[in-house]
Each structure stands twice: as C-alpha cells, then as structure tokens.
N, CA, C and O atoms as CSV, one atom per row, in Angstrom:
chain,resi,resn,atom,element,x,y,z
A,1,UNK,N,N,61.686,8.016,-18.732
A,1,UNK,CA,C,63.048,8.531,-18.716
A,1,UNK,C,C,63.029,9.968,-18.206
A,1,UNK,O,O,62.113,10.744,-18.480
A,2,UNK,N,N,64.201,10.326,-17.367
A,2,UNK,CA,C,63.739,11.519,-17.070
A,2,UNK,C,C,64.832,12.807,-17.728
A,2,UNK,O,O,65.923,12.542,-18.233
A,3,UNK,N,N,64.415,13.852,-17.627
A,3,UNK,CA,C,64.819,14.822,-18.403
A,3,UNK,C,C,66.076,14.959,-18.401
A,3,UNK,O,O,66.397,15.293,-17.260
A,4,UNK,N,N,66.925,14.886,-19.030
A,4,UNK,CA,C,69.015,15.195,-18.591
A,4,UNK,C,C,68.805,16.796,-17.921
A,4,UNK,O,O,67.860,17.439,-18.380
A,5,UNK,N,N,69.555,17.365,-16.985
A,5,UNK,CA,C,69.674,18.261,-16.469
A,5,UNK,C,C,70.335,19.845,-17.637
A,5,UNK,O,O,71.247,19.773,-18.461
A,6,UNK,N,N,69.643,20.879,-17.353
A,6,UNK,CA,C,70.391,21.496,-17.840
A,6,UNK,C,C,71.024,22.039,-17.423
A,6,UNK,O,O,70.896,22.393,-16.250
A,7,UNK,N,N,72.321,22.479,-18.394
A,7,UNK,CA,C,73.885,22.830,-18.137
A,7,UNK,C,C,74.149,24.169,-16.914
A,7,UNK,O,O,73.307,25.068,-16.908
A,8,UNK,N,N,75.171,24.235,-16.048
A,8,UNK,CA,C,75.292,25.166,-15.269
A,8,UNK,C,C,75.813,26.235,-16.207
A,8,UNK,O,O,75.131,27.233,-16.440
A,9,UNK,N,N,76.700,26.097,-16.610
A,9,UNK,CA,C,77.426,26.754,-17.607
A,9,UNK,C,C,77.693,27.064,-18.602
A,9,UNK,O,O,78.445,26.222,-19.092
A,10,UNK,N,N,77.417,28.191,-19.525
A,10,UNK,CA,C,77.077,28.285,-20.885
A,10,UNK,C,C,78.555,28.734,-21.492
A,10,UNK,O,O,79.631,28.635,-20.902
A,11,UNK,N,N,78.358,29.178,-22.627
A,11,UNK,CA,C,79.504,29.324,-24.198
A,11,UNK,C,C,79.684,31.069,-23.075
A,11,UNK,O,O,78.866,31.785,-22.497
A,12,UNK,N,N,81.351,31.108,-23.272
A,12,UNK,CA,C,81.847,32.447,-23.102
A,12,UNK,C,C,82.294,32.505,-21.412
A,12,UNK,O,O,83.390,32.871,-20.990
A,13,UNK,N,N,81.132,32.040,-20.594
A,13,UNK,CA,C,81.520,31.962,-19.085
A,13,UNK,C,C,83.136,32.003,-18.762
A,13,UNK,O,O,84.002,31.423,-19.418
A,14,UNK,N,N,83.278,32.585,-17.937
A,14,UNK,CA,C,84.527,32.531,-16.294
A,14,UNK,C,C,84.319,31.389,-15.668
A,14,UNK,O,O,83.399,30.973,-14.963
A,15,UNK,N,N,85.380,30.920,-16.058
A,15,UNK,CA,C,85.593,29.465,-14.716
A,15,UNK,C,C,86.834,29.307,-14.254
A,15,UNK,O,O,87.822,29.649,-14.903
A,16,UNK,N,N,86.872,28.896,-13.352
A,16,UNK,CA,C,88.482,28.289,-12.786
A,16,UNK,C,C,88.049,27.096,-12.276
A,16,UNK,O,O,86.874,26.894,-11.968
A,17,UNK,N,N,89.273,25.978,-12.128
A,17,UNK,CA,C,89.154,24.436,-11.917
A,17,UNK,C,C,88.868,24.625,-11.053
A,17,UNK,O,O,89.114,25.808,-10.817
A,18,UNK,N,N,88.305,24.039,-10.056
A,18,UNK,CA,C,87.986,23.825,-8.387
A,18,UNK,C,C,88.859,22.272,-8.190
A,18,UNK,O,O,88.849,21.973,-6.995
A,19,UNK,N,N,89.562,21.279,-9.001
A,19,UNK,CA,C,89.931,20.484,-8.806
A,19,UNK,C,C,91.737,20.709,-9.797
A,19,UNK,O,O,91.984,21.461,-10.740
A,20,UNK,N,N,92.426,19.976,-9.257
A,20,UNK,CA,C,93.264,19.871,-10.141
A,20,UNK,C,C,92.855,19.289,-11.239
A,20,UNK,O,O,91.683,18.917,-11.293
A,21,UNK,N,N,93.844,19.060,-12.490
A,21,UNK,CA,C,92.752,18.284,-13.655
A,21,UNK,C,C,93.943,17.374,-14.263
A,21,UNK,O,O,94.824,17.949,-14.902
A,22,UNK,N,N,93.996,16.029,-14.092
A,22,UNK,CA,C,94.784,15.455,-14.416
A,22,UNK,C,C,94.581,14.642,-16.144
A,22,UNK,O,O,93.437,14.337,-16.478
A,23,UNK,N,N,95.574,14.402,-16.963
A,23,UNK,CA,C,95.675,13.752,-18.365
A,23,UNK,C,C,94.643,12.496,-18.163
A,23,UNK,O,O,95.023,11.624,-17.382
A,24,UNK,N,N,93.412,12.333,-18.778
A,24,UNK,CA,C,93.273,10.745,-18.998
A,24,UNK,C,C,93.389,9.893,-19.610
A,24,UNK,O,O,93.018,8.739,-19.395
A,25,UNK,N,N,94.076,10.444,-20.724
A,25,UNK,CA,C,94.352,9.749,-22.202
A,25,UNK,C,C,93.987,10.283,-23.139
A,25,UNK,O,O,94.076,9.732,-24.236
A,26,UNK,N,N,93.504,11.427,-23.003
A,26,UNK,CA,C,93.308,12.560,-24.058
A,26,UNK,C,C,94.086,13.572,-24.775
A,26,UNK,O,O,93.710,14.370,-25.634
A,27,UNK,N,N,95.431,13.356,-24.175
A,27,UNK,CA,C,96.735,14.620,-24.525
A,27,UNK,C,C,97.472,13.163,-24.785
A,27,UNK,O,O,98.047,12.706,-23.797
A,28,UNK,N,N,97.509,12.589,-25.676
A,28,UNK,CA,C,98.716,11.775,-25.876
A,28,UNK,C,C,99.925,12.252,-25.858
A,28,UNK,O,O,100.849,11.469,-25.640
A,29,UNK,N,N,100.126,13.305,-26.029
A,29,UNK,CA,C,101.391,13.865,-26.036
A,29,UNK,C,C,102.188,14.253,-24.698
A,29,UNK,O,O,103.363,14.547,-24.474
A,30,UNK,N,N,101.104,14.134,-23.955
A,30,UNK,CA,C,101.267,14.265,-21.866
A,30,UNK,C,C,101.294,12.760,-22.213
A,30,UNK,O,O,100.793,11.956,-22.999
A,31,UNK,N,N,102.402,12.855,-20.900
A,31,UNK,CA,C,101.900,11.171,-19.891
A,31,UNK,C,C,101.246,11.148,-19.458
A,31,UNK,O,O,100.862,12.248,-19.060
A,32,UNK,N,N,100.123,9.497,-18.920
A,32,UNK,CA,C,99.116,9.223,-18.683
A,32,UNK,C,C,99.323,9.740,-17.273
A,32,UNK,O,O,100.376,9.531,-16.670
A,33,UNK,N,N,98.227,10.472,-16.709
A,33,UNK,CA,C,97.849,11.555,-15.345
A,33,UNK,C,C,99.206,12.394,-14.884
A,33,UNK,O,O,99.855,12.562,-13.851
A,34,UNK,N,N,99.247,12.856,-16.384
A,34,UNK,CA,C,100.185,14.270,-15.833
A,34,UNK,C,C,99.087,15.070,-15.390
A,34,UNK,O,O,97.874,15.050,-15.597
A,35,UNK,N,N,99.972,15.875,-14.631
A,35,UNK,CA,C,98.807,17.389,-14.295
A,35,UNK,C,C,98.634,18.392,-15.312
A,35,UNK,O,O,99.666,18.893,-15.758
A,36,UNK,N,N,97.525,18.781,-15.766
A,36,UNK,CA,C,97.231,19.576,-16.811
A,36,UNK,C,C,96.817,20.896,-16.736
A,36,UNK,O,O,96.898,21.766,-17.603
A,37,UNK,N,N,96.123,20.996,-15.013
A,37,UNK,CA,C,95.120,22.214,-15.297
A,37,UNK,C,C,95.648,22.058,-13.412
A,37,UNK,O,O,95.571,21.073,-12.677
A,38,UNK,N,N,95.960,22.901,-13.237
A,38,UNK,CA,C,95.959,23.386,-11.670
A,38,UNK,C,C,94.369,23.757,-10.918
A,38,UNK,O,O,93.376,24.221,-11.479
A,39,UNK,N,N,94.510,23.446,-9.745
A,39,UNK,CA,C,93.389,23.937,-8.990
A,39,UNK,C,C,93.114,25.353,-9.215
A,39,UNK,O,O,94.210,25.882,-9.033
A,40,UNK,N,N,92.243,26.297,-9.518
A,40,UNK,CA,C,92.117,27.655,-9.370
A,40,UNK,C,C,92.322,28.127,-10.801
A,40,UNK,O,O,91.720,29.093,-11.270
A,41,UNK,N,N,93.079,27.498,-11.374
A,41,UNK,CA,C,93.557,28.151,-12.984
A,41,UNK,C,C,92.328,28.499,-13.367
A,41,UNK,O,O,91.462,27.632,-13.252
A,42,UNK,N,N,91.964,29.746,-13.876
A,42,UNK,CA,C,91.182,30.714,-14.750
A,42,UNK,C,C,91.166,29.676,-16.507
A,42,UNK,O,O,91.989,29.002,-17.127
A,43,UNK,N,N,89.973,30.024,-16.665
A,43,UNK,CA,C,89.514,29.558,-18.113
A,43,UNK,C,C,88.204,29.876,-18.346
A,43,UNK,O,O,87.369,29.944,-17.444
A,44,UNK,N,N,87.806,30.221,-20.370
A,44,UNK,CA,C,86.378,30.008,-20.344
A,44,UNK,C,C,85.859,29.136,-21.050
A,44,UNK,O,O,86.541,28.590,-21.917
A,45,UNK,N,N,84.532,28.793,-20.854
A,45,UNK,CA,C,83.641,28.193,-21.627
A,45,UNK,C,C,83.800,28.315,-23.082
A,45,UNK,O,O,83.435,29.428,-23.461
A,46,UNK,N,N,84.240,27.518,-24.075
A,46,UNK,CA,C,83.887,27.496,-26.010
A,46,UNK,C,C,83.413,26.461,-26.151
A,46,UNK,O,O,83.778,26.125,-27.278
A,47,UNK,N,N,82.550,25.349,-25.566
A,47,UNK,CA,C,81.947,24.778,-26.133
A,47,UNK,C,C,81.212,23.751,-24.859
A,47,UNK,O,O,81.700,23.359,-23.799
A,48,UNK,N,N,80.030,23.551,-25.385
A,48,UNK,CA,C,78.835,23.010,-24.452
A,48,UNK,C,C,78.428,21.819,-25.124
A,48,UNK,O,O,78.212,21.923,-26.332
A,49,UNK,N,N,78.302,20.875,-24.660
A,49,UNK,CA,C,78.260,19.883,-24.827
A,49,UNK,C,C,77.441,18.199,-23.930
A,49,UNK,O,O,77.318,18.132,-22.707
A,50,UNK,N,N,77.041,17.150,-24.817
A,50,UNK,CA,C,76.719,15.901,-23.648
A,50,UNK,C,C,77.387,14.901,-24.266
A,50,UNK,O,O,77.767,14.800,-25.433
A,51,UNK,N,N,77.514,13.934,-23.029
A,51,UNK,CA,C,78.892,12.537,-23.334
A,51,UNK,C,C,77.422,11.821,-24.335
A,51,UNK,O,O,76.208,11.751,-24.148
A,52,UNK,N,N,78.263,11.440,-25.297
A,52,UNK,CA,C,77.288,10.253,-26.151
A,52,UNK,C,C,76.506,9.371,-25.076
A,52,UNK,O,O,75.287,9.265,-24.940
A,53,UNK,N,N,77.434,8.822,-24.417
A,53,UNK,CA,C,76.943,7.271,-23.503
A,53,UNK,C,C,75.678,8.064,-22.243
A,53,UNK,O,O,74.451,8.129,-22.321
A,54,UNK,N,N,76.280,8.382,-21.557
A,54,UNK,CA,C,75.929,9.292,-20.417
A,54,UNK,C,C,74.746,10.470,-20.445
A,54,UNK,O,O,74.026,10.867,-19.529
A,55,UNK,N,N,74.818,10.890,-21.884
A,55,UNK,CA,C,74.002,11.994,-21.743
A,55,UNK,C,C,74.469,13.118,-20.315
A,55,UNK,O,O,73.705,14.058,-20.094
A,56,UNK,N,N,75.308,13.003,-19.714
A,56,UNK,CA,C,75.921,14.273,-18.903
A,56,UNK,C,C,76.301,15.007,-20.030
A,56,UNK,O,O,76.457,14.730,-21.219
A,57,UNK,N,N,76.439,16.287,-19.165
A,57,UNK,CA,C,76.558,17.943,-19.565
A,57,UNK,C,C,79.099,17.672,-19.507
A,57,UNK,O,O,79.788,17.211,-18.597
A,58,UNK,N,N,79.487,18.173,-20.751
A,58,UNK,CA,C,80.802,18.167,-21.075
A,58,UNK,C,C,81.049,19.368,-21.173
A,58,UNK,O,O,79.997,19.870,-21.571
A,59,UNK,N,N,81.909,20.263,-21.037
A,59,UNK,CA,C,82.750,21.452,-21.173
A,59,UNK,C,C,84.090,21.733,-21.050
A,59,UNK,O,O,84.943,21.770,-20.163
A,60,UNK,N,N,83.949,22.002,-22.768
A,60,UNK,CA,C,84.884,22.048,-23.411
A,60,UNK,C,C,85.790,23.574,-22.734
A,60,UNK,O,O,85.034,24.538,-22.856
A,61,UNK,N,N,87.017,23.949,-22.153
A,61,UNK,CA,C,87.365,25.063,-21.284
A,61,UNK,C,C,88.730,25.030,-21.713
A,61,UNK,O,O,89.542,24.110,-21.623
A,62,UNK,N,N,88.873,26.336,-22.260
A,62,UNK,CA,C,90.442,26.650,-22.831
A,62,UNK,C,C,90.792,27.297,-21.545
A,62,UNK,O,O,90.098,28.275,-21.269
A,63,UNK,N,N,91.508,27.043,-20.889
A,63,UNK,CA,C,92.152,27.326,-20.023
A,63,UNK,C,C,93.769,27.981,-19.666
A,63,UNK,O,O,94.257,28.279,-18.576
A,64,UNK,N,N,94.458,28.075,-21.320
A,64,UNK,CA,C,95.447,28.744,-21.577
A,64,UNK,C,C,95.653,28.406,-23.319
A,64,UNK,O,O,95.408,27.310,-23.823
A,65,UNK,N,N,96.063,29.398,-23.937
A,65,UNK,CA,C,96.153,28.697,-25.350
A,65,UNK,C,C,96.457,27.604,-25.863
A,65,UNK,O,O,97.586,27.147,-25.686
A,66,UNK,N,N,95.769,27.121,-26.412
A,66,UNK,CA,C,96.276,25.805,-27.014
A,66,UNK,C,C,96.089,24.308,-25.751
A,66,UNK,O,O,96.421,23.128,-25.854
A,67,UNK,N,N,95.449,25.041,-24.697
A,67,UNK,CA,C,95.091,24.207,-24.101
A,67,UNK,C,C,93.893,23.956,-23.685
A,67,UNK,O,O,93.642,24.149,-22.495
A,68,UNK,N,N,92.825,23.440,-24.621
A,68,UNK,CA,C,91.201,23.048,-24.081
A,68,UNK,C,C,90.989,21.595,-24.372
A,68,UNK,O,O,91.118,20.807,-25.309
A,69,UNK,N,N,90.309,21.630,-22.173
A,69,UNK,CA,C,90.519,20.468,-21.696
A,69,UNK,C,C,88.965,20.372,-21.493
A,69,UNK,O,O,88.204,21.211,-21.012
A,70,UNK,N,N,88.689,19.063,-22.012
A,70,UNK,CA,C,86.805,18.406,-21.746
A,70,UNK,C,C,87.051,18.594,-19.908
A,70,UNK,O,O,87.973,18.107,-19.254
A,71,UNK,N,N,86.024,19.364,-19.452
A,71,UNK,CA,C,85.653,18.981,-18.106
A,71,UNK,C,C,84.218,18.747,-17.778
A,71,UNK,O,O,83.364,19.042,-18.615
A,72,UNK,N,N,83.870,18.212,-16.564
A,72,UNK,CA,C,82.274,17.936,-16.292
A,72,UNK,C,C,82.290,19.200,-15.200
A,72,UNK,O,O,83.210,20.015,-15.118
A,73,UNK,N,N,80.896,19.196,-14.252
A,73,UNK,CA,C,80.396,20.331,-13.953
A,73,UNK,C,C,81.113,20.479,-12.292
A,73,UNK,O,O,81.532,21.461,-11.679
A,74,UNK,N,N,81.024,19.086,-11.954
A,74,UNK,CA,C,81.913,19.136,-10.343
A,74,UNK,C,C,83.689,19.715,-10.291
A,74,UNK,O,O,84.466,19.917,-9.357
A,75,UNK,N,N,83.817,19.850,-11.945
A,75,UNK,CA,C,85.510,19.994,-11.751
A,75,UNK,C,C,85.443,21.062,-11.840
A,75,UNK,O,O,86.575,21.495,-11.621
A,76,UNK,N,N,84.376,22.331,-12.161
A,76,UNK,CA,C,83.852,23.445,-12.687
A,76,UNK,C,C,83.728,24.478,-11.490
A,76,UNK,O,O,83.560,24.033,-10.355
A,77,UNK,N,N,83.787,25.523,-11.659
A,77,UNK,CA,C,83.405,26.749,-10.380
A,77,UNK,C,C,83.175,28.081,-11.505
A,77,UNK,O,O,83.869,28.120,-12.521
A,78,UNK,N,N,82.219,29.075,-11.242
A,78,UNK,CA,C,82.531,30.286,-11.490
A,78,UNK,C,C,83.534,31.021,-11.297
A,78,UNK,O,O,84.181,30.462,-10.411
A,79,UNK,N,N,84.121,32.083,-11.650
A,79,UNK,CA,C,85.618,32.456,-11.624
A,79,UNK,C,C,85.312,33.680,-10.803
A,79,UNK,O,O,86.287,34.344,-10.453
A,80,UNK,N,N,83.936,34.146,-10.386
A,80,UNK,CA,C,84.023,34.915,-8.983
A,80,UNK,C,C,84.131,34.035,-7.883
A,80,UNK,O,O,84.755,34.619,-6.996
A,81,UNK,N,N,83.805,32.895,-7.538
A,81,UNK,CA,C,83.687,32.179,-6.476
A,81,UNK,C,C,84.644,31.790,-5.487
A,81,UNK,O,O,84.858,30.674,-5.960
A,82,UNK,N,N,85.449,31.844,-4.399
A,82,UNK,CA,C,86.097,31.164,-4.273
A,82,UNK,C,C,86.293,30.055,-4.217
A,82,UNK,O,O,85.335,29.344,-3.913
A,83,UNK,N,N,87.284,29.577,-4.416
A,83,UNK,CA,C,88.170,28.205,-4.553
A,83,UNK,C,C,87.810,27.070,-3.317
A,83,UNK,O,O,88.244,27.388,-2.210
A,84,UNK,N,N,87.156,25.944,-3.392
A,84,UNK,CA,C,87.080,25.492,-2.742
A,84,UNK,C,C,88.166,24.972,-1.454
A,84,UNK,O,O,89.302,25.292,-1.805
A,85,UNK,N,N,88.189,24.456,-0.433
A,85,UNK,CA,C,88.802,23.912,0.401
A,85,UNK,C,C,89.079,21.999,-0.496
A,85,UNK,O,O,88.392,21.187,-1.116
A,86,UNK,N,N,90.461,22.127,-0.020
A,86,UNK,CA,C,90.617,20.460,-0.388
A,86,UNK,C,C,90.413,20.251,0.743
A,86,UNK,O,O,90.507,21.051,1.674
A,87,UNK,N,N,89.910,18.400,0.793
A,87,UNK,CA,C,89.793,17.353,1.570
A,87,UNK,C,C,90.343,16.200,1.334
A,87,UNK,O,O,90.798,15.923,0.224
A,88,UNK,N,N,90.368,15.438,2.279
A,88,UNK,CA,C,90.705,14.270,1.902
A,88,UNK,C,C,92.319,14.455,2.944
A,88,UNK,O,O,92.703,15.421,3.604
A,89,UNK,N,N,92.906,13.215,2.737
A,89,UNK,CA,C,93.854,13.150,3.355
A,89,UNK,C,C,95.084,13.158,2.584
A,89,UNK,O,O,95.894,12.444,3.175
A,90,UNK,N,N,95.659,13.727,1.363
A,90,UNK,CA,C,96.589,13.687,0.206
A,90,UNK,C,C,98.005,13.169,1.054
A,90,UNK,O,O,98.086,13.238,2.280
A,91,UNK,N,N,99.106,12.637,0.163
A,91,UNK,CA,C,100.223,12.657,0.404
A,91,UNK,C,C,100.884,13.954,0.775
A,91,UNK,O,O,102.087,13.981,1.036
C-alpha cells in the first residue's frame, strides 16, 4: 500500500477557491448545487483532515462566518497566488 500523500495545506493558511464551490448535500438548508463559495473568495484553513473511504487529504475552510465548507486540494489555491484561468466551454 502506498503512503497517502501529505497535505498541501495546513491549520491557519490563506486560501481562496480557485473553483466555484457548489452545495452537495451538505447545507441542507441551501438547495441542492446552489453556489456557495465563489471563485477567488478568500478563506482559511481550521481544520485538516482525511475522507474515511478515500483516505484523501479534506479541508475544512471558513470562508466567511458561519460559513465552513469541506474542500479537497484541487478546489484549493494559496491566497497569494493568482486565480486561475477558467476552461472549458460554460454556458
């Protein structure tokens, strides 16, 4: 078996989404894939974490009060970095 990777991102870090971040059924109180977290929105790291099943790396990212949303590491950027370019062909 090989080693799970360790985490890019630790407890306290600067991040902003690099993706939009849509509801997956975790905010019952949102409708299912409302938008939650804008592309670029500023947030930090409070909690580090791995998925039970998966053993991937989870981060936990308050991103405005009262709002901390589980993200993985591709939805993740440092908050010096710039913002990626979208792709894809969107509506």
């Amino acid at each position: 078996m090989t080693q799970a990777n360790e985490p890019r991102f630790e407890w306290g870090q600067q991040v902003q989404a690099a993706v939009d971040l849509f509801n997956d059924g975790t905010f019952p109180e949102q409708p299912a894939d409302a938008l939650l977290i804008r592309r670029g929105e500023a947030g930090e790291i409070v909690q580090v974490g791995r998925h039970t099943d998966s053993g991937g790396v989870v981060y936990m990212v308050e991103f405005k009060p009262a709002r901390i949303v589980g993200c993985i590491e591709p939805e993740l950027i440092p908050r010096q970095e710039p913002i990626p370019q979208q792709t894809g062909g969107g509506a």
